[in-house]
N, C-alpha and C positions, 0 to 999 in steps of 0.2 A: 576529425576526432583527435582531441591532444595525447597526449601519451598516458597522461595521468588517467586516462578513461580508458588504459587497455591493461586486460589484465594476460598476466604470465601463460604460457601452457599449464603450468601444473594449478593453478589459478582454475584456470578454464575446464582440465579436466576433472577437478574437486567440484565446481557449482556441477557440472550436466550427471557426474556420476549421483550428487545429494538430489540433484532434479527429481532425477529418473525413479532412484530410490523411493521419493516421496509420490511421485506420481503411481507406481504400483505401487504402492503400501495406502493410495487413497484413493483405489479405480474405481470406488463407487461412485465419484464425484464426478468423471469421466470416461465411462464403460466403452464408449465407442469410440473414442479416440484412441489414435496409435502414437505411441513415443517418439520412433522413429520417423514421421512425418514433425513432429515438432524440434525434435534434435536438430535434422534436416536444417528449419526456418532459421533455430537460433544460430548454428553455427555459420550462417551467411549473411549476418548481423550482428555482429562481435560488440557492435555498441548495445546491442540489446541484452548481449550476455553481462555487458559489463553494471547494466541496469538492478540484472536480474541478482549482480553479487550485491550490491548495494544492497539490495530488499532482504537478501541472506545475512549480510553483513551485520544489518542494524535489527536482525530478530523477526522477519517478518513470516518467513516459512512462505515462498512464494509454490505456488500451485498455480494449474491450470486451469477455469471453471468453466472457461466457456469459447465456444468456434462461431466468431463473427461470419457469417457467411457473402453479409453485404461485401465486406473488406478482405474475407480470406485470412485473416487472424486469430491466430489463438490469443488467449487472454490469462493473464496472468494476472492475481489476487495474492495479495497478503493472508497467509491463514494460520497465521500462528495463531495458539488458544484465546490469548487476551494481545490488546495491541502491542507493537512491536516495541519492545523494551529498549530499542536504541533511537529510540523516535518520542520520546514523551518526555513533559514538561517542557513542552513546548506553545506558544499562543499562535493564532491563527494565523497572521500575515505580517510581513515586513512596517508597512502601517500603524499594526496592533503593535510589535516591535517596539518601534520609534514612539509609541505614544505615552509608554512606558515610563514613568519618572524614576523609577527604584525597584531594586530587585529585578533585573528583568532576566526572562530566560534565555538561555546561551542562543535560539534560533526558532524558526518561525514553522508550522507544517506544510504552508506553500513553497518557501526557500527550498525546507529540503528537498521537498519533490520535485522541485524546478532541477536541483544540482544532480538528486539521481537518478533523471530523465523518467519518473512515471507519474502518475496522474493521482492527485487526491477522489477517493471516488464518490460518488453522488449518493443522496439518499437510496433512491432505487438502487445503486448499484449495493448498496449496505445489506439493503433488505434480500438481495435476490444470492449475495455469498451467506447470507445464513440458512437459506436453503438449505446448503451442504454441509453444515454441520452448528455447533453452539460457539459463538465466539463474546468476545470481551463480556466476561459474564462476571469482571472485577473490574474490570477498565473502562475506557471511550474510546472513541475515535472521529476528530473532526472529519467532517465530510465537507465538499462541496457546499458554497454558499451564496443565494443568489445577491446579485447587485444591490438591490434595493436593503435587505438585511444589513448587510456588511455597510453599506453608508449610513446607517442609524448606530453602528457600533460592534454589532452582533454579528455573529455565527452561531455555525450550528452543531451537531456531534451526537454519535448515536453510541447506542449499545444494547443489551439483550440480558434483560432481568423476565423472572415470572413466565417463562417462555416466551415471550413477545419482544418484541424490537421496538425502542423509544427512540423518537429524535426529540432534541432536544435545544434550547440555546442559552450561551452566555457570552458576554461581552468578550468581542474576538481578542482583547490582551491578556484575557487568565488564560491560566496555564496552571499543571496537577500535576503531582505526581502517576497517577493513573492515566490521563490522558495523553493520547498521543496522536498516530492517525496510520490509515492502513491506505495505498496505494493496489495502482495496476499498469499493468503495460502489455500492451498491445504487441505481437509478433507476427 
């Protein structure tokens, strides 16, 4: 880990105490889990808290949704209301990037997520955090996109109008002002 991926003590004690805060103020979303078994995880993974400021950092409001059991991981989701305001206007991939003739946008939603070690999340995974509450009900959020799409040009990007959840696709080099993309990571 370089340096630049560690963050200060008082760094560290400002995410776990907003953590924690947010995790009781949103126990409906995790009733059964305990804090102090995930505190536990992160602090023996300081790369993961440094993930987890990243997601804080650019507007994501990271939460807990879910306990992989296969892997023993808790799972962390982006849940801020609408996508993460330090994350949009941005187009799909480095690719979409470069393909760009003019105007293009300062960075891509796979770079970012590659730089702040978490994962763009899948359809399913779209679908299964709105369980827990209404998100991007102004915005988007590219998700995961298979091979085949993405070599014809396209991506994909969802959001939640009408109560329902839409995916949807457009050419992986636009990029909005509303659109951005919501991550997870794994602990």
């Amino acid at each position: 880990m370089s340096e630049k991926n560690e963050l200060t003590s008082e760094q560290r004690e400002k995410l776990l105490t907003a953590l924690k805060e947010r995790f009781e103020k949103h126990i409906d979303r995790h009733e059964w889990m305990h804090w102090d078994k995930i505190q536990a995880k992160l602090e023996a993974q300081p790369e993961k808290l440094w993930s987890l400021h990243e997601m804080e950092r650019t507007g994501g409001e990271p939460d807990v949704l879910e306990f992989d059991e296969a892997t023993s991981e808790y799972v962390f989701f982006d849940c801020s209301a609408e996508s993460p305001s330090g994350r949009r206007s941005v187009c799909f991939d480095q690719q979409a990037l470069d393909s760009r003739k003019k105007n293009k946008p300062e960075n891509s939603a796979m770079a970012m997520a590659k730089n702040m070690g978490i994962e763009l999340l899948t359809e399913e995974q779209y679908r299964a955090m709105q369980q827990h509450g209404t998100f991007d009900i102004k915005t988007s959020s590219w998700v995961q996109t298979p091979a085949d799409i993405r070599e014809r040009g396209g991506a994909l990007f969802c959001d939640s109008r009408y109560g329902h959840v839409f995916l949807y696709h457009n050419g992986a080099d636009s990029y909005y002002a509303a659109r951005g993309f919501r991550g997870l990571l794994r602990v």
